[in-house]
C-alpha positions in Angstrom: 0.0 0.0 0.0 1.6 3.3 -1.1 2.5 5.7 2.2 0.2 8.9 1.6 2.0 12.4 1.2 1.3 15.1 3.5 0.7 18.6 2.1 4.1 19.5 2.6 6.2 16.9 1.0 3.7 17.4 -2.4 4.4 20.9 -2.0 8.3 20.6 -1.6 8.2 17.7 -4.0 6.3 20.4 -7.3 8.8 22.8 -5.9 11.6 20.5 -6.8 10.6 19.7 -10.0 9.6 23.4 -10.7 13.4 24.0 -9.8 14.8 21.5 -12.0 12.7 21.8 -15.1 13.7 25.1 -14.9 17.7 24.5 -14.8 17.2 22.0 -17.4 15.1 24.6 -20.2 18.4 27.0 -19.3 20.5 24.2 -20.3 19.0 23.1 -23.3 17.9 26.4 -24.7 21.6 27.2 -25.9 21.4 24.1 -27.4 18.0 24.8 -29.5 19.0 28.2 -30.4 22.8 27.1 -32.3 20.7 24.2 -34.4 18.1 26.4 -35.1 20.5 29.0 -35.9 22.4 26.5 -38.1 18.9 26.1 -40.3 18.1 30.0 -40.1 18.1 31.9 -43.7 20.5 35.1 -44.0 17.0 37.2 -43.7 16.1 35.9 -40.2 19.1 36.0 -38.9 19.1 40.0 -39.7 15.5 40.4 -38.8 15.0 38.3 -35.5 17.9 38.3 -32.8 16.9 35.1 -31.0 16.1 32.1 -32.6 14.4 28.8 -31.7 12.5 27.9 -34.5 13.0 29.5 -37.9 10.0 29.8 -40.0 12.1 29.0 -43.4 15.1 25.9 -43.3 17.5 25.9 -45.1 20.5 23.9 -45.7 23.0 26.8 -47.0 25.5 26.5 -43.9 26.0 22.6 -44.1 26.3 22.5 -47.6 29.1 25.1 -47.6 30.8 23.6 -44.8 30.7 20.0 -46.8 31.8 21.6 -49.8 35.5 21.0 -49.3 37.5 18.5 -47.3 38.5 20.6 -44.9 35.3 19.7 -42.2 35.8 16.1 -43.0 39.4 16.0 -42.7 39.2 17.5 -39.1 36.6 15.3 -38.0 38.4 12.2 -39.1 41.5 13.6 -37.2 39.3 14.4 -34.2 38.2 10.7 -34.7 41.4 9.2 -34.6 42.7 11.1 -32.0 39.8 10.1 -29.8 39.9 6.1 -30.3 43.0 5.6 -30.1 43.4 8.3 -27.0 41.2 6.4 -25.5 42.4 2.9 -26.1 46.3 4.4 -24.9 44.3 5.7 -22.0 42.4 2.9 -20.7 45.2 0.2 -21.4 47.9 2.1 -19.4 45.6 3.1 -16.4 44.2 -0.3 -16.2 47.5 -1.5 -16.3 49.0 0.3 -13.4 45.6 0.3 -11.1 45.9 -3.1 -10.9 48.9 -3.6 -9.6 48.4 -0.4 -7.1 45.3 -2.5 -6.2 47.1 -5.2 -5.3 48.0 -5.5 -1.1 51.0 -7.8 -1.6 52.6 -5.3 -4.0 56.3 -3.7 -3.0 56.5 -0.4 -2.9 52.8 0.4 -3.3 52.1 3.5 -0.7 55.0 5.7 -2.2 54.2 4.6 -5.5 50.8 5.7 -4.8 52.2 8.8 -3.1 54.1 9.7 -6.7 50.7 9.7 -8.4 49.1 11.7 -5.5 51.6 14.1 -5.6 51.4 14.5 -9.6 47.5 15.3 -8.9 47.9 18.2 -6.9 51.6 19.5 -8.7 52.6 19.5 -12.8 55.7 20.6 -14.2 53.5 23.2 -16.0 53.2 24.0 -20.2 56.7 25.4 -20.7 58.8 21.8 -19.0 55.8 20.2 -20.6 56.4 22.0 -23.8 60.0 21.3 -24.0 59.7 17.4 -23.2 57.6 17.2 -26.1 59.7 18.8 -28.3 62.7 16.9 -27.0 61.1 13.8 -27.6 60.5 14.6 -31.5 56.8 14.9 -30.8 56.0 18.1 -32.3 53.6 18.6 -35.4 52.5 14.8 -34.7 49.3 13.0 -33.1 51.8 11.6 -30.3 52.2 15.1 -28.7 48.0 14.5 -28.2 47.9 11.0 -26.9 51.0 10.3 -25.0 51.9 13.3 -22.4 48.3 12.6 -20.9 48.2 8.8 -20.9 47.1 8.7 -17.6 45.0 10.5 -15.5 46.1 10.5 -11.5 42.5 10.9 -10.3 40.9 8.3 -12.9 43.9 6.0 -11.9 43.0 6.1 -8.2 39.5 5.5 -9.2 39.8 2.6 -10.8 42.3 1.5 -9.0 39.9 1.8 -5.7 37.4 0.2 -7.9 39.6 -3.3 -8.6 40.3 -2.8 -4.7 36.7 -3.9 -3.9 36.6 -7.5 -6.0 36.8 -10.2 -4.0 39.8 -11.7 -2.9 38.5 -15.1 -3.4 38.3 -14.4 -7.1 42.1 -14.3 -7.4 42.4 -17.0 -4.6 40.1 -19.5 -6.7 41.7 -18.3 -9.9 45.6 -19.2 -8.7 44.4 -22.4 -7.8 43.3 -23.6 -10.6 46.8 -22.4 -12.5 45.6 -18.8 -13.7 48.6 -16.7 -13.7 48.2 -12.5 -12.7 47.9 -11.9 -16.3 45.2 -14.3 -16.9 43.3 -13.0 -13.7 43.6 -9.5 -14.9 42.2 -10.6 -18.3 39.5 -12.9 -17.5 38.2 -11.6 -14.2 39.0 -8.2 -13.0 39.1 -6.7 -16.6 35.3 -8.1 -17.2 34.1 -6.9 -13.8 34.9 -3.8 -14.3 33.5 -3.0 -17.1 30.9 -0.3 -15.6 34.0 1.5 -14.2 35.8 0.8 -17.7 33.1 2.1 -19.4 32.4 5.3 -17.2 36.2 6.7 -17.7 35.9 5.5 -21.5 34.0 8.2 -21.7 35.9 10.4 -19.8 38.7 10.5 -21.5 36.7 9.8 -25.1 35.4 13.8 -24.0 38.6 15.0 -22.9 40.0 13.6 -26.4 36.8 15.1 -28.5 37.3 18.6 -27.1 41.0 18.6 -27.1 42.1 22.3 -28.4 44.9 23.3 -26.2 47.4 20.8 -26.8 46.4 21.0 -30.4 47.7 24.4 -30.4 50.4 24.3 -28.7 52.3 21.5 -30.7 50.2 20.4 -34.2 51.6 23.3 -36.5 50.5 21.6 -39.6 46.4 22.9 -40.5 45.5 19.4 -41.9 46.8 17.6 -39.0 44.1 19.8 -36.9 41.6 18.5 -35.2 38.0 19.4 -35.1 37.9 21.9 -31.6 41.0 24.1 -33.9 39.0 24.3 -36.7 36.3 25.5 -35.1 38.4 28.3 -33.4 39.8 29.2 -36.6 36.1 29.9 -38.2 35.0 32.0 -35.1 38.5 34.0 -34.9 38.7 34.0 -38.9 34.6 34.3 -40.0 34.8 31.8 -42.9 38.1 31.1 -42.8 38.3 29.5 -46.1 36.0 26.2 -45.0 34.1 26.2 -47.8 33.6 26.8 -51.2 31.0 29.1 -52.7 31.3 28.1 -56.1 30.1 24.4 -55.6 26.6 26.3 -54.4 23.9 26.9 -56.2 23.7 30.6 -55.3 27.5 30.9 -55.3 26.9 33.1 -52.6 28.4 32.1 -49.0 25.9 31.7 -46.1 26.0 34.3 -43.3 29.1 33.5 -41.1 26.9 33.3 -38.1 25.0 29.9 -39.8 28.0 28.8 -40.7 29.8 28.9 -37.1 26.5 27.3 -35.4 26.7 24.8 -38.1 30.3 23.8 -37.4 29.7 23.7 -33.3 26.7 21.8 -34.4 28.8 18.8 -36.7 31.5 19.3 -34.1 29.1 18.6 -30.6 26.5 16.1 -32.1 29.2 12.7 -32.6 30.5 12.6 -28.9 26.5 13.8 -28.1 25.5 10.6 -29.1 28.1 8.6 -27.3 26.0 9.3 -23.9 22.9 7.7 -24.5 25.0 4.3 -24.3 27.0 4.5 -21.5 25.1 6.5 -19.3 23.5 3.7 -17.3 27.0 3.1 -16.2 28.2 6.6 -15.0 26.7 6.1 -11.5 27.9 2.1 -10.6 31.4 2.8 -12.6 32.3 6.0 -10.5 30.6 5.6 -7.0 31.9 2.3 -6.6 35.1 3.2 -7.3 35.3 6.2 -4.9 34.0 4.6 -1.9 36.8 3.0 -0.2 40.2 4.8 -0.6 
């Protein structure tokens, strides 16, 4: 038999929702006005300053931005960078969680100090700058995916999250002649995979939106990825994206369409991405921050 609701609780309970309907129309409004922005004809962006519905669609904007390779080459770029980020990422921070996780382990607690202490302090951009460089990383996708292999906090995470398997996993394991590597493979590595998942993601996000790095050491505009682009078409209007003459009109959209259209092509692939994983955001990370 459901427990009845005094006045109160309905009261605070529509306040609630009230509250967070609210946050969540400020959200998505940006959101709604950039795509319909994106769709908006050179006339109604002139003639009406805020957009969430244009009463004519048109398709100017994405057909100039297709119109060369430029888009298409950044977004592949953006692509790779972000799988294979990702896969560098996960495989070396599973890699050294598990032994971290591991009680037995020599030299655990100052090892675990070392990636404490690298949390709270960095060398900063300029060391960082000239380790790349040293290394012959410059103007290549290495200077993206290895300085930031691993992340100290999603280490300890995970880390803390193999911590919690039960020990008579490994115990039963050993005994039936599974080595460590075979454990890590076949038991820890498949019950983990709501925490595996979760920092996937992360660091799939961190790799979609990288722009800083990108700056600071790809010098070569076809090796950029999407996030420099898209800085170059808001710094530079146009920029050269596109090419007029492949358009019926041969007249370039406004540069306002075009930018939305860009943020729009450059936000919708990682967009998607959440839908999937979501349902393990909440097991992957709470579980793995509970016990230290």
């Amino acid at each position: 038999m459901p427990i009845k609701q005094s006045w109160g609780s309905r009261l605070f309970d529509g306040v609630n929702a009230a509250m967070l309907f609210a946050f969540a129309l400020i959200t998505v409004i940006p959101f709604i006005y950039v795509i319909a922005g994106s769709f908006a004809t050179q006339k109604e962006l002139l003639t009406r300053g805020f957009i969430l519905f244009p009463t004519e669609f048109s398709l100017d904007a994405y057909k100039y931005i297709f119109s060369t390779q430029t888009l298409v080459r950044s977004l592949l770029v953006t692509v790779f960078i972000t799988v294979a980020g990702t896969l560098i990422n996960l495989f070396f921070t599973c890699l050294m969680a598990y032994p971290l996780a591991r009680r037995d382990m020599d030299f655990r607690k100052p090892i675990l100090m070392l990636v404490v202490f690298s949390m709270l302090f960095s060398g900063g951009m300029i060391p960082t700058f000239l380790v790349v460089k040293q290394l012959g990383m410059i103007d290549t996708y290495w200077s993206l995916l290895i300085p930031g292999a691993i992340s100290a906090f999603n280490l300890i995470i995970i880390r803390n999250f193999f911590q919690q398997l039960p020990d008579g996993l490994e115990e039963s394991a050993k005994i039936d002649g599974c080595n460590d590597l075979g454990i890590f493979l076949r038991i820890v590595l498949p019950l983990s995979m709501p925490a595996i998942a979760t920092f996937a993601l992360f660091y799939a996000v961190g790799h979609w939106n990288t722009f800083f790095n990108a700056v600071l050491y790809i010098n070569d505009n076809t090796k950029w990825p999407i996030q420099v682009l898209l800085r170059q078409i808001v710094i530079l209007a146009l920029g050269g994206i596109g090419d007029s003459t492949a358009m019926e009109s041969e007249v370039p959209p406004p540069d306002q369409a075009v930018k939305m259209a860009v943020i729009v092509v450059s936000t919708l692939p990682i967009l998607l991405v959440y839908p999937f994983l979501q349902k393990h955001f909440a097991k992957g990370v709470l579980l793995g921050s509970v016990k230290g």
